[in-house]
DOGUTOR-777068 format. One record per residue (C-alpha): residue in one letter; z, x, y. Coordinates in steps of 0.02 Angstrom, whole numbers, plus 50000, padded with zeros to 5 digits. Layout:
DOGUTOR-777068
AZXY;...
***
This chain:
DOGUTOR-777068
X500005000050000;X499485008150172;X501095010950251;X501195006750454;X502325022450479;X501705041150504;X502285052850381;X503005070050449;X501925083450460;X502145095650294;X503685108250367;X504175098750491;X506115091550525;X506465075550393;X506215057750508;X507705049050496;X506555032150526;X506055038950340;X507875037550253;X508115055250284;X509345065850395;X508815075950527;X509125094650515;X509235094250318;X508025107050306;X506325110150373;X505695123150258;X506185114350083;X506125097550168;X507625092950039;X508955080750114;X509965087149965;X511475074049984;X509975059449981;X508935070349833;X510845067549730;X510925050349758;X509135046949713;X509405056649579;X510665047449507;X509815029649521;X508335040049429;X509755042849284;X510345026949289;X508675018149268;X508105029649130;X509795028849043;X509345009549023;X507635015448979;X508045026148819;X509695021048778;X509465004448704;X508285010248571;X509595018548454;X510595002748476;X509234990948442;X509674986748226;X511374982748305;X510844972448457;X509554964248329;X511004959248212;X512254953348344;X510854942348436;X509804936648260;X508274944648275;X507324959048194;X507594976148244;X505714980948289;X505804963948429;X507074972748530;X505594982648601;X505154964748701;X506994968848787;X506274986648838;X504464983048892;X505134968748986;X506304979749119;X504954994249105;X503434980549149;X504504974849276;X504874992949363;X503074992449351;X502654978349463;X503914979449576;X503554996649641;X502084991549742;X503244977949829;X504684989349826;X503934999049938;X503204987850055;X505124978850092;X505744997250117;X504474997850294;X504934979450326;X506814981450308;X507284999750308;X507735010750160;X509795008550189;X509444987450145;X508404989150009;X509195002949936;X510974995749927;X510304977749906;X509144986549726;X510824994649666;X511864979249673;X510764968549589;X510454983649463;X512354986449433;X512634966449432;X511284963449308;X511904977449172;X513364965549158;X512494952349133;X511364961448998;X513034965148914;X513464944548891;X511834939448857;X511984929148714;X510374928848626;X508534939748670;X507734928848763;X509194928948889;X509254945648851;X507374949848908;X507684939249068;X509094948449130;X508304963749108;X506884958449191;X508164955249357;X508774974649314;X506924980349329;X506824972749476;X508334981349539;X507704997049468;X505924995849531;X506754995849715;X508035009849691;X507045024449653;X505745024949757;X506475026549902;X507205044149881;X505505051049818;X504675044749952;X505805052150076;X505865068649981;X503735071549921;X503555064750143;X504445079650189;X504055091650079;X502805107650096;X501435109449950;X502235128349947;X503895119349904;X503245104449800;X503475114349627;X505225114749670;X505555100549743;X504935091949599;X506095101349468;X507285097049584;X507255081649572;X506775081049394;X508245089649329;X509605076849336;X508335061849263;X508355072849114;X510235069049093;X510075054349047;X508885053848891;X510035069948825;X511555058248808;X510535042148787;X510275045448587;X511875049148549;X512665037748669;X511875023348617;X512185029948432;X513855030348460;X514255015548555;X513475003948427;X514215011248274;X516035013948353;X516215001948484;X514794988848546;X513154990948616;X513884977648744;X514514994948836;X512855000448865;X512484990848988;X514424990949059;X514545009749077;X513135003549247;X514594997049309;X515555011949384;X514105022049414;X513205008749517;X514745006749627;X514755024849649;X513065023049721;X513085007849821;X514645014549905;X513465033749929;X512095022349995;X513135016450130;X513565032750196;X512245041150183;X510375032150195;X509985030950356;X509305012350422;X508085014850519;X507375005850676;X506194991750579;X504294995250627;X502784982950632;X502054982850441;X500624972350360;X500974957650297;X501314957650095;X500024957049969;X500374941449886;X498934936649789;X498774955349740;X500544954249669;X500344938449582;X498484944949525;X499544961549455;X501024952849394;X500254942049299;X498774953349232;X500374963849149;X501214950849101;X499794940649004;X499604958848918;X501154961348844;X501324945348773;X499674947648714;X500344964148632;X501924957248547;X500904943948451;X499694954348375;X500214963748214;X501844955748200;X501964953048041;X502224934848031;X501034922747957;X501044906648088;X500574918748226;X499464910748340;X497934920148348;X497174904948489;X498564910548598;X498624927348588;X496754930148632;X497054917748768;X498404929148841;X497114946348828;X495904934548889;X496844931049042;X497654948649040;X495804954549083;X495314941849195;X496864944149332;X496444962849311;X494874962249363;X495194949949496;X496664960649569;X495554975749553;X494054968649652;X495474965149774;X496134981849810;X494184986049885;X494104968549986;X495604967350069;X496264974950220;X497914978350165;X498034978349972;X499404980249873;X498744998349790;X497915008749916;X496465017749809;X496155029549935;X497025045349842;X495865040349677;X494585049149781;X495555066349767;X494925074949591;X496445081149538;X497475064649584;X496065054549494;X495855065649325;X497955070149318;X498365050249326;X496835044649184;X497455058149067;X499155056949128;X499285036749104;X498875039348907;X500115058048895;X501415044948968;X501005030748853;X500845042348685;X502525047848750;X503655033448766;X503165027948614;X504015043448495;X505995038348582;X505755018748521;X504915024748356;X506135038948289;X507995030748307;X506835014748186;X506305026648069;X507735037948064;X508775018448030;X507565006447960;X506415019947882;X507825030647822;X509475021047809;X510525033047910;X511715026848000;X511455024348221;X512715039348280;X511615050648170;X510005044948198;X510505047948384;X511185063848329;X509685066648281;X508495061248418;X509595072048543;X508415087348492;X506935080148572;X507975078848728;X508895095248721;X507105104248699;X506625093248862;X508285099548962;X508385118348891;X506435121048916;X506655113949088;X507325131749190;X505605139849110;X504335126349173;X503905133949342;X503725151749270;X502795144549149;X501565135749285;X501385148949394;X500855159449250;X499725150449155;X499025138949300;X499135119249299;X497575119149179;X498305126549023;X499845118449049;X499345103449036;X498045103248918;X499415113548787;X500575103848798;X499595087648738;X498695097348617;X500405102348535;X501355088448579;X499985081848457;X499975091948318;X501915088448350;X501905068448287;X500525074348150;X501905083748094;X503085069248119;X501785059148021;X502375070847863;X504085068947863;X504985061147711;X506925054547682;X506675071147591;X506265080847707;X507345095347750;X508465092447920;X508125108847989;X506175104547999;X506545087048068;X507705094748222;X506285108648256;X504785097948256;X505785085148376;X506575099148462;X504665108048496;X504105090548538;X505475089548681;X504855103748731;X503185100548759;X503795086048855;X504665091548961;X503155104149013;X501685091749018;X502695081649131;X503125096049238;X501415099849265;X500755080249273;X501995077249411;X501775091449496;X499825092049501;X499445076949544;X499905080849723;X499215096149728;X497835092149846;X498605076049914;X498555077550114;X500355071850182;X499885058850289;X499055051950100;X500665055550007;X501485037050015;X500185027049968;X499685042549825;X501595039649758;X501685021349760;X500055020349665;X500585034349554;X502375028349506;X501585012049460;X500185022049339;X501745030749266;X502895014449268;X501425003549179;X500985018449041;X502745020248992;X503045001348991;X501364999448875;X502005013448774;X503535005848696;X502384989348678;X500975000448593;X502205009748479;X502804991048411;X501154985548402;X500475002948288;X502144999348176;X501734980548147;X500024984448125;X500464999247991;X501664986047919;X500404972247894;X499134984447818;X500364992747689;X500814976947628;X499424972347579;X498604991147518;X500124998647464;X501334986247431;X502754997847354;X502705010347471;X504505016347558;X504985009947704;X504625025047797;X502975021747765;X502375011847936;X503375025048034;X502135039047967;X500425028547982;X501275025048196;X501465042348218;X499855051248142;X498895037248274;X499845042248420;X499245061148371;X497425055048369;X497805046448531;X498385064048601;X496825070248590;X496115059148740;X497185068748881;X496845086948807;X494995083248826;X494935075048983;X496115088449070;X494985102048972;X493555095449032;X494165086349210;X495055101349296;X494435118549361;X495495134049292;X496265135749480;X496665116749508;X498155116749594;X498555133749634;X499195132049810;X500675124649733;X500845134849582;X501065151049674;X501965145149802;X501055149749937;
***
């Protein structure tokens, strides 16, 4: 969305009319006390991102559903962060960064306690829905303030910087989550919100800035409804096909792609026709902006499918128990976290290029390898191949978020992070829908080819197709960027 403001020129003083302080640093363009907070909404919405996938066989049995339809209580809040970003940003000009960001982390922190009473899934999905929109409001509005006032020599850093603490919260997530359902109740993963979100409202207060409201656009509104309900047609669509059950109706489901289709196009004819669209386009004209979000948008969606898929094999495919299979997942995360301090290096050495297109490549032959595993298989090869796959995580989204605003002018860098966080938001959102759908589908086809096969069986067939699907960002970042894309910001200079 074109923003009616003027971003700061790269180096210069942070705008407090822009959330952040003056004086807080002209030459890293970090308001570090702001970069903390945001950071900590960023760990609080991927906490609720990750976490309730090790707790989904309990959450399944306490609400009387299956375990693999918890992923409809995911892809809702993720969808949701998805389509609320656009709008998120667009109140922020309207009403100032201190309202919106205070207003997104009270109905965030109210609506985890809600999730925690909910008394059945669909009540379940629609309260999470209300924490996505709290969520899709929070964290944008310290990564706008920090990428508006931040030099592309300092960008590398800036972006570890901000990186580093989101990390957190998929480390502890696995084992959290583990924990909490086999000891306690997965109720308190939603509660533990609680604390932390009053922590932040009460940070918010003291130190966003609220600044003087200035003349914006009017909203979007047929571009949001057009969006909305393009996503929304699609993952229904998605959680009917494959699902395993017999009276699924087929009329209905190609109704919703149908429809899913339709709105898209509609909303994307949009974006070109109107004079202030939801999605400003404008950065899809940058190379490295346009090839880093195509590629990117599947890396992210391969991705966030592997955390829903391996606590469900590791419980349902395995019969271990949810503290270890959290255990267990915690390697992928620690190889995320303990790679992290060697990322940069490992940019400016190799160049954005390489990066990028090694880590999908490996982060391929990664799941192939997870497509061999067995119950049998020993548990040393299990943590390495999830610990290397954290790993290559952590690097090809070090690069992918880094890159892609490489060559982004500043005045361009609002409107190229709004439409990029909703990319991202969208890919990650499919992704736990997609990983569902390639289990059902593996399901429905082994029961019909291989009826006596384990029940780690689907689990294997999900994760050799997400390595095939891995093979679509190595060749479009092989064959999409020059050897010296980005290298302003990979040397730092």
């Amino acid at each position: 969305m074109t923003s009616a403001r003027q971003d700061a020129p790269s180096g210069a003083q942070p705008d407090p009319a822009s959330g952040g302080a003056p004086g807080a640093g002209a030459d890293s363009g970090l308001n570090r006390p702001l970069a903390v907070l945001a950071a900590i909404t960023f760990f609080m919405e991927n906490l609720d991102g990750t976490i309730i996938a090790t707790a989904a066989p309990a959450i399944a049995r306490d609400l009387g559903t299956q375990p693999v339809a918890i992923n409809a209580a995911m892809t809702s809040y993720l969808i949701t962060l998805a389509v609320g970003i656009p709008v998120s940003g667009w109140l922020t000009d309207r009403f100032g960064a201190r309202r919106v960001f205070m207003l997104a982390i009270a109905i965030f922190t109210l609506s985890s306690a809600l999730c925690a009473m909910s008394p059945n899934l669909a009540v379940l999905c629609l309260v999470r829905v209300v924490q996505g929109i709290g969520g899709s409001m929070m964290v944008p509005v310290g990564r706008l303030v920090v990428l508006r006032n931040t030099s592309k020599r300092n960008l590398l850093a800036a972006t570890a910087y901000l990186t580093w603490p989101a990390l957190l919260a998929p480390v502890i997530a696995p084992t959290l989550g583990g924990w909490l359902a086999s000891y306690a109740s997965w109720h308190w993963i939603f509660l533990i919100n609680i604390p932390i979100g009053i922590g932040c409202f009460i940070a918010a207060w003291i130190l966003v800035t609220d600044p003087p409201v200035p003349t914006v656009p009017r909203l979007d509104w047929i571009g949001f409804v057009l969006c909305g309900g393009s996503l929304a047609a699609l993952l229904l669509g998605l959680e009917q096909i494959g699902g395993g059950d017999r009276s699924t109706n087929w009329l209905l489901t190609a109704a919703l792609l149908v429809l899913a289709v339709v709105l898209g196009i509609a909303f994307w004819r949009g974006l070109k026709r109107r004079e202030h669209p939801l999605l400003d386009l404008g950065a899809m004209r940058v190379p490295t902006f346009r090839v880093v979000n195509a590629s990117g948008m599947v890396y992210r969606l391969v991705i966030s499918a592997a955390p829903f898929l391996l606590p469900l094999m590791f419980q349902i495919g395995y019969g271990w128990s949810a503290a270890r299979a959290g255990l267990m997942v915690m390697a992928l995360f620690a190889g995320n976290v303990l790679i992290k301090p060697a990322t940069s290096p490992l940019i400016r050495r190799f160049g954005f290029k390489t990066i990028v297109v090694g880590s999908s490549l490996l982060g391929g032959v990664v799941f192939a390898g997870c497509a061999m595993l067995t119950p049998q298989s020993p548990v040393w090869v299990m943590v390495l191949l999830l610990f290397a796959s954290g790993m290559f995580r952590s690097i090809g989204f070090s690069g992918y978020n880094s890159l892609q605003f490489a060559d982004i002018p500043v005045p361009q860098m609002s409107e190229a992070n709004t439409l990029s966080s909703t990319i991202g938001q969208i890919a990650a959102g499919l992704g736990v829908a997609f990983g569902a759908l390639a289990l059902r589908g593996a399901d429905g086809i082994l029961a019909v080819t291989h009826p006596h096969v384990g029940p780690e069986g689907p689990y294997r067939i999900a994760f050799a197709i997400l390595a095939v699907i891995m093979l679509y960002p190595v060749l479009e970042g092989g064959f999409g960027l020059h050897r010296r894309s980005g290298a302003e910001v990979a040397t730092g200079r």
